[in-house]
C-alpha positions in Angstrom: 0.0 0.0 0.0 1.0 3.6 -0.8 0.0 4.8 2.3 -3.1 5.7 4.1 -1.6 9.1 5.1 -0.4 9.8 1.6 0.0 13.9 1.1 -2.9 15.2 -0.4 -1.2 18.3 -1.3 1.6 15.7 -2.5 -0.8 13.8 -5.1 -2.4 17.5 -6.1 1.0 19.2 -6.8 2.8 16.3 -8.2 0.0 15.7 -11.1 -0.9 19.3 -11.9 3.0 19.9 -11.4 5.8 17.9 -12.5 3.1 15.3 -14.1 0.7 18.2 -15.9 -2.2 15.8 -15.6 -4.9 18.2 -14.1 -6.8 14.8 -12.9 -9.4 15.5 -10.5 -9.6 13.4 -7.0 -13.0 11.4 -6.6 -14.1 12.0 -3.0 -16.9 9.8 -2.2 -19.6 9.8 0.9 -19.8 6.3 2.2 -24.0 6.3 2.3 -23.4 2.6 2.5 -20.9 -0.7 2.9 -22.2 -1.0 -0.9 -20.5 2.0 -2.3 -17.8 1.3 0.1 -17.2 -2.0 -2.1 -17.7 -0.6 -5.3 -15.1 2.3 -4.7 -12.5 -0.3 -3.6 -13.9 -2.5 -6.7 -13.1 0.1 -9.3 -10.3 2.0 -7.9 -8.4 -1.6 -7.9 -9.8 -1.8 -11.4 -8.8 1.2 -13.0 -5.5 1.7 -10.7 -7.0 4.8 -8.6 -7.2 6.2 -5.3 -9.4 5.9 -2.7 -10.7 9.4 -1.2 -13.5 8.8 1.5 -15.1 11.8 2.6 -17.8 11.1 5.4 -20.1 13.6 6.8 -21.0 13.9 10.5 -24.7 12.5 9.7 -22.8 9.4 8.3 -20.4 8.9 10.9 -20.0 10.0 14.1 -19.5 8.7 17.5 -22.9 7.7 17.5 -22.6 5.6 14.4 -24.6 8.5 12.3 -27.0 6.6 9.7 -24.6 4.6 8.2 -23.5 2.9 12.0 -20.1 3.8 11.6 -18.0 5.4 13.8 -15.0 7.1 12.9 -12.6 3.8 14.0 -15.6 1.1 12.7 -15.3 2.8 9.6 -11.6 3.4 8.9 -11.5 -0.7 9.9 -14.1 -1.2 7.4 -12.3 0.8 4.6 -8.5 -1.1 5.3 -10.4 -4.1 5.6 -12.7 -4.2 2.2 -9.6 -2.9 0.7 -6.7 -6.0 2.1 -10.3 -8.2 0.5 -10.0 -6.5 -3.2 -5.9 -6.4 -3.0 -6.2 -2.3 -3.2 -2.6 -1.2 -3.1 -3.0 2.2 -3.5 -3.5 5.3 -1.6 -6.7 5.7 0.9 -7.6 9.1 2.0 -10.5 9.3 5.0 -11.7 12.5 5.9 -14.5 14.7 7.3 -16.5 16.8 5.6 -18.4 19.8 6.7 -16.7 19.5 10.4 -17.7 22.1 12.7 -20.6 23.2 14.6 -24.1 22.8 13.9 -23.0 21.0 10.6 -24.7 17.8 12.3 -28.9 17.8 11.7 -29.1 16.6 15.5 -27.5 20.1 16.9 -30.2 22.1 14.7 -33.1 19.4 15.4 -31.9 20.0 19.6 -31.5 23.5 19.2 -28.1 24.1 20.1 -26.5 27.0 21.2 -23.1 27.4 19.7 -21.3 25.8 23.1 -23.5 23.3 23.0 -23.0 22.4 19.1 -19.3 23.0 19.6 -19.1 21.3 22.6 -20.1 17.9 20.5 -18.4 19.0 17.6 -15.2 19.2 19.8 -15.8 15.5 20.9 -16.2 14.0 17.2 -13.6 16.1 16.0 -11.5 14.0 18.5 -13.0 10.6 17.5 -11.7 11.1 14.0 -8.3 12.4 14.5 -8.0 9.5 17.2 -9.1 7.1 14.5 -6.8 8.3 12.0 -8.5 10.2 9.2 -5.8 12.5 7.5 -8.0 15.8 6.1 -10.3 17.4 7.9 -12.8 20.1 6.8 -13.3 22.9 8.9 -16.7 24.4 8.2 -17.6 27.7 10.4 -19.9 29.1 7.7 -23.1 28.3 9.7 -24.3 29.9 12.7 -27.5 29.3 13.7 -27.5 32.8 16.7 -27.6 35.0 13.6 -30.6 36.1 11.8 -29.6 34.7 8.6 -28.2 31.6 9.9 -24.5 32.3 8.1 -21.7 33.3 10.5 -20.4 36.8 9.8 -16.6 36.9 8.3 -15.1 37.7 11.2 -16.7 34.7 13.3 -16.0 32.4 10.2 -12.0 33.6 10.3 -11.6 33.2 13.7 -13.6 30.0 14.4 -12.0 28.5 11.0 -8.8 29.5 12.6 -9.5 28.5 16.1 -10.5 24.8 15.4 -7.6 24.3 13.1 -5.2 25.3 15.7 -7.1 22.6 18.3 -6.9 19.8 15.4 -3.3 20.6 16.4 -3.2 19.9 19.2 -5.0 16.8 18.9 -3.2 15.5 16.0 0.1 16.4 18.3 -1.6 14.1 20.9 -2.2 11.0 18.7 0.2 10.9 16.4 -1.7 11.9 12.8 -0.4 14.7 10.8 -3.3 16.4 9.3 -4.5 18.3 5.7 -7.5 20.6 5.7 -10.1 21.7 3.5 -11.9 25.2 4.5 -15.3 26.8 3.4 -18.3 25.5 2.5 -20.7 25.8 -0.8 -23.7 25.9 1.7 -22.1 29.8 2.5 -24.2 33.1 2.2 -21.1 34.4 0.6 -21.0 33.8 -2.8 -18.8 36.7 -4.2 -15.3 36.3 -5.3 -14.3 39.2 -3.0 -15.9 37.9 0.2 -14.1 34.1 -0.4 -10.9 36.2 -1.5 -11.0 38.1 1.7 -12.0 34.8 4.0 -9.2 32.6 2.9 -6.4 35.8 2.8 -7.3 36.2 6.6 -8.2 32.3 7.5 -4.6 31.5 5.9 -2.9 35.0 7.7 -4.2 34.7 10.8 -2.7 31.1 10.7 0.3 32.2 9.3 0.7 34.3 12.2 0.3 31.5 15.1 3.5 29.8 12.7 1.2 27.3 11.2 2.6 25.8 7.8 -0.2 26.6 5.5 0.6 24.7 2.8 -1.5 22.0 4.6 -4.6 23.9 3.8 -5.1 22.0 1.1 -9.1 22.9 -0.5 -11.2 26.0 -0.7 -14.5 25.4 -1.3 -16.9 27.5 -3.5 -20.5 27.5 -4.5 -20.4 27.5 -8.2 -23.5 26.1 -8.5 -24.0 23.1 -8.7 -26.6 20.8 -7.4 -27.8 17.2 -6.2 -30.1 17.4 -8.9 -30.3 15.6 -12.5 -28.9 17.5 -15.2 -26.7 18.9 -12.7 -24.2 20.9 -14.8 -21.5 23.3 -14.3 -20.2 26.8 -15.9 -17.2 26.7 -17.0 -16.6 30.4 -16.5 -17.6 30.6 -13.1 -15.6 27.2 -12.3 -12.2 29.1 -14.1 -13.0 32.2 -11.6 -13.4 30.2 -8.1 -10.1 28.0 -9.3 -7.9 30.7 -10.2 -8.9 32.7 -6.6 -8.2 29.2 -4.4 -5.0 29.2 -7.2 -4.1 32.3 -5.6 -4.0 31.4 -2.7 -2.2 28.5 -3.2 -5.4 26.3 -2.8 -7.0 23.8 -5.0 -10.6 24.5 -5.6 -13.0 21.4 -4.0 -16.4 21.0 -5.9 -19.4 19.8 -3.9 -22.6 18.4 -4.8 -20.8 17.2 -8.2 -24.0 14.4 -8.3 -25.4 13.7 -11.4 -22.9 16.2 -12.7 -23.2 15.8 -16.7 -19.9 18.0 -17.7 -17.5 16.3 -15.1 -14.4 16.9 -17.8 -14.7 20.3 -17.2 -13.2 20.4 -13.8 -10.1 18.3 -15.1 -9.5 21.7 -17.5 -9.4 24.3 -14.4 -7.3 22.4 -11.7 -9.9 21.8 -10.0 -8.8 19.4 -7.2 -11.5 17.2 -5.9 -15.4 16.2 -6.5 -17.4 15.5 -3.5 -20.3 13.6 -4.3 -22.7 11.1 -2.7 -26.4 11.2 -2.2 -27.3 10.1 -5.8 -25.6 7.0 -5.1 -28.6 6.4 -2.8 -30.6 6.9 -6.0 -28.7 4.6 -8.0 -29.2 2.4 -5.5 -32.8 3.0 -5.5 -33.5 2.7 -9.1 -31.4 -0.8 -9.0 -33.8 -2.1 -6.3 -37.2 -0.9 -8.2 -35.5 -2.8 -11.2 -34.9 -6.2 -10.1 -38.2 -5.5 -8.7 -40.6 -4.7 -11.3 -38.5 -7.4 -13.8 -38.3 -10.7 -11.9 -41.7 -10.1 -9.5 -45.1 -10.4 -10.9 -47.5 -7.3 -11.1 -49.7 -7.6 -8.2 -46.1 -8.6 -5.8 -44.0 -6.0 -7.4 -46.3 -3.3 -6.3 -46.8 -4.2 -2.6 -42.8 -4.3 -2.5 -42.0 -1.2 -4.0 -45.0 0.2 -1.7 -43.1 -1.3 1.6 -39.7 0.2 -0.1 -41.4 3.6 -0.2 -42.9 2.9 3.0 -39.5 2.1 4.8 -38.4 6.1 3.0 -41.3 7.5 4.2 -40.9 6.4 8.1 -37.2 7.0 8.2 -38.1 10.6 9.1 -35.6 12.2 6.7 -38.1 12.6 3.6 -39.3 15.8 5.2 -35.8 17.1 4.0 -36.6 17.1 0.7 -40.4 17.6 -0.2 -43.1 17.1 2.9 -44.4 13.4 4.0 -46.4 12.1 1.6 -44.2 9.4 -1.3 -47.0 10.7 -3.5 -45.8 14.3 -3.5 -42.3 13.5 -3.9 -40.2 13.4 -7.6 -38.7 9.5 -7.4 -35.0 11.1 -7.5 -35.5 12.7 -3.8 -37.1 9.6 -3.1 -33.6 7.8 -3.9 -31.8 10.6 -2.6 -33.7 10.8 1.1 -33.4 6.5 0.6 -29.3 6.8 2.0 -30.7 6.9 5.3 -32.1 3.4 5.0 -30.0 1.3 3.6 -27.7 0.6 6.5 -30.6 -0.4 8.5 -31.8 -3.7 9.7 -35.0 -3.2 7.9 -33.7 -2.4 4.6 -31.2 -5.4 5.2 -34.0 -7.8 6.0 -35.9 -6.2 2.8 -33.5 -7.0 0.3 -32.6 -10.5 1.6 -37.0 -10.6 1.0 -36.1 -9.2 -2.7 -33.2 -11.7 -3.0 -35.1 -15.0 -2.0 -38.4 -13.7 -4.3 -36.0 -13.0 -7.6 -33.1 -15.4 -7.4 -30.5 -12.4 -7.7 -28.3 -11.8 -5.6 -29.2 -8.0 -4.9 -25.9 -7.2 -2.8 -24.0 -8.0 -6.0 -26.2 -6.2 -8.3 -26.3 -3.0 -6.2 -22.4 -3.1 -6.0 -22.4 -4.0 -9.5 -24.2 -0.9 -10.3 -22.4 1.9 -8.4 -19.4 0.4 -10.3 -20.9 1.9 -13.2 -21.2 5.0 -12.0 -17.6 5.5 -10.5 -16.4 4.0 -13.2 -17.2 6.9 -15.3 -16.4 9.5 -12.5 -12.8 8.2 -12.4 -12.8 8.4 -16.2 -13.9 11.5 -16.8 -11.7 13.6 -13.6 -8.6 11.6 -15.3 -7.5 9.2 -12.0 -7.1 6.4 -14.6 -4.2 4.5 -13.5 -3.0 7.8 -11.5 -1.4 5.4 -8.6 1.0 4.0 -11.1 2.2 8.2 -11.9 2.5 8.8 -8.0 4.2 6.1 -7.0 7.0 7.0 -10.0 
């Protein structure tokens, strides 16, 4: 193996440097142990890394909705990966890390000490389990009006928790990478993010931080967990070259169903979060097998006890109401990631599998793989191990 604590800044500069490759780094949420299995599958495949980025709702001390902690899942990753002879490098980090970037603080109505006060504790977890990058994401602040922390707030907390990472990391060992801002942000104007990361990466400049290791500024250049997600080139050139300056690589989020995906391999773009619509992928492959190996009258009462299990998981108010009537079938797949690690869901496919003959585990796996496999095409990773191991 490469090296679970490979550089990211390493990779980045080495293929947009010395390499000139501009290939874009495929950072995955792990909604499930399925698209766990089909990252591993197709990164061994096609010779790629493995960058796992995992959301506070997904893991957590708590086990979040996929049951993972931040340990359980890092064990899971080295494990699936030893299974599929995965040799390359495997990056684990968390995304949107900071307080009230967890739906439990806003559904308790934290304070901020309260939401940092947990935040502070899973922050922990994950450094103490390993996990190399770490997003710091001070953007929110459910006190104010407008429920976006002022600038100054945002530079100092950003600053702040970076500098207790430290301290962590100092305490178990980890040297750590970070990625800063967030998409979800009120500030949307080149000079706003200018001014943010100039006095985020300052201000840490001044406490004698090495800032190279501030590795991703993120921007809102609009994209969306949508279909027919698509993104401008022009505005994707702007957001790039001001992270550029900065000496940042710009980090895309909500690159799902993303339908110009080459586009971010042109403007050094360095990584692609994306990971509800695997839920929907996931979704639609279920409702297949359904409605082509069950007759009529069966098929409908299991795709109405599929629906059902969506409905009662309490999470389809996120997207539109209660009702599965009133809901488009993508949010349906999209609000379905917060199912499938369930016992339920578990004991509903192994009812799908014994009613069709398929073996539904295999098939869902089988169709992520199709999915990532054109994600790692089209952001260049193709055999990218075998160019940073040289």
């Amino acid at each position: 193996m490469i090296g679970v604590f490979m550089s990211v800044r390493f990779i980045l500069d080495k293929i947009h440097g010395s390499l000139g490759l501009n290939s874009c780094l495929l950072c995955l949420s792990p909604i499930s142990k399925h698209v766990v299995s089909a990252y591993v599958k197709t990164a061994k495949e096609l010779n790629a890394p493995l960058y796992f980025n995992a959301s506070l709702n997904q893991v957590d001390r708590d086990g979040g909705y996929t049951g993972w902690t931040p340990s359980s899942f890092k064990t899971h990753v080295l494990q699936v990966a030893g299974e599929h002879g995965f040799k390359g490098p495997i990056i684990l980090q968390l995304d949107h890390g900071g307080p009230w970037l967890k739906d439990e603080h806003i559904a308790r109505n934290y304070s901020y000490s309260q939401a940092l006060d947990d935040f502070l504790k899973s922050l922990e977890a994950f450094i103490e389990a390993g996990f190399n990058v770490i997003h710091i994401d001070t953007t929110v602040d459910m006190e104010n009006e407008n429920g976006y922390a002022d600038l100054d707030k945002a530079v100092r907390r950003t600053i702040d928790l970076i500098l207790y990472s430290e301290e962590l990391a100092s305490k178990y060992g980890v040297r750590l990478e970070y990625e800063i801002g967030s998409d979800r942000w009120g500030y949307k104007p080149v000079e706003l993010l200018n001014e943010f990361a100039g006095r985020t990466l300052s201000g840490l400049r001044a406490r004698g931080f090495d800032t190279t290791r501030i590795v991703f500024g993120v921007a809102n250049v609009g994209t969306v967990v949508k279909p027919g997600n698509i993104v401008d080139p022009v505005v994707l050139k702007k957001y790039s070259d001001l992270m550029l300056k900065h000496n940042l690589y710009l980090k895309i989020h909500s690159g799902d169903y993303l339908e110009n995906t080459v586009e971010l391999t042109k403007h050094n773009v360095g990584g692609l979060n994306i990971g509800p619509m695997f839920a929907h992928v996931m979704y639609s492959a279920v409702k297949d097998v359904i409605r082509e190996k069950i007759e009529e009258k069966q098929a409908l009462e299991f795709l109405q006890e599929l629906n059902n299990l969506i409905a009662v998981s309490d999470k389809l108010s996120k997207y539109v109401g209660r009702k599965v009537s009133e809901v488009e079938e993508y949010k349906l797949g999209l609000a379905s990631r917060y199912i499938w690690s369930s016992t339920r869901a578990g004991d509903f496919l192994n009812k799908i599998s014994a009613n069709t003959g398929v073996n539904i585990e295999q098939y869902l796996i089988s169709r992520l793989c199709d999915v990532i496999r054109k994600y790692i095409a089209d952001l260049g990773l193709i055999n990218l191990n075998t160019y940073i191991a040289d």
